[in-house]
N, C-alpha and C positions, 0 to 999 in steps of 0.2 A: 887871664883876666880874673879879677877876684872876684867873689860872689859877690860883693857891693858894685862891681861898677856892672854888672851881669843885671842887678838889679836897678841901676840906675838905666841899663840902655833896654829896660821893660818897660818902665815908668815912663821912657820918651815916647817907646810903642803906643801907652796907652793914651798919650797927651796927642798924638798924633791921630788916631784913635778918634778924641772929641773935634780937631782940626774938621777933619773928613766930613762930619755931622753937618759943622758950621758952612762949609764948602759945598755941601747939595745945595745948599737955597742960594746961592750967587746967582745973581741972573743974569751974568755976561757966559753965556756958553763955552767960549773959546776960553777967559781966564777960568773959567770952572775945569774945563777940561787938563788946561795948564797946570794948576795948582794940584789937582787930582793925580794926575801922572809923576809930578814931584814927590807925592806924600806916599804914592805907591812904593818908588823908590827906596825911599827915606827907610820906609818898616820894612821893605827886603833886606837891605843894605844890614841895619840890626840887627835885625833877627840871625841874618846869616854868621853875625861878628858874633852873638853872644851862642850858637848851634856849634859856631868853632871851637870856640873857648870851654865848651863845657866837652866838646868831644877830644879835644884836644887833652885835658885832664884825664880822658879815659873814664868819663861821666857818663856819656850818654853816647851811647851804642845803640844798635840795635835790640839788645838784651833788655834793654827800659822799655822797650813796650808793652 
């Protein structure tokens, strides 16, 4: 994955990010809860693709920390 699109699926992280904000004040419990669970997903799901891609390049190991 190239560091542009590494940095585009950060930017969705962060846009998800303010989602989650907008989503505590819902006052249907059950769709708060719904939507909540999806957007949890949504930022693993990412995160996990772009921890691949940059370990996968041999970027980020354990030695980065």
């Amino acid at each position: 994955m190239p560091m542009k699109a590494q940095m585009d699926q950060l930017q969705r992280v962060a846009s998800l990010c303010v989602a989650l904000e907008r989503v505590t004040g819902c006052p249907d419990l059950a769709g708060r809860d719904a939507v909540l669970k999806l957007i949890g997903e949504e930022v693993s799901t990412t995160i996990q693709g772009v921890i691949y891609s940059v370990e996968s390049k041999g970027g980020g190991g354990p030695e980065m920390a």
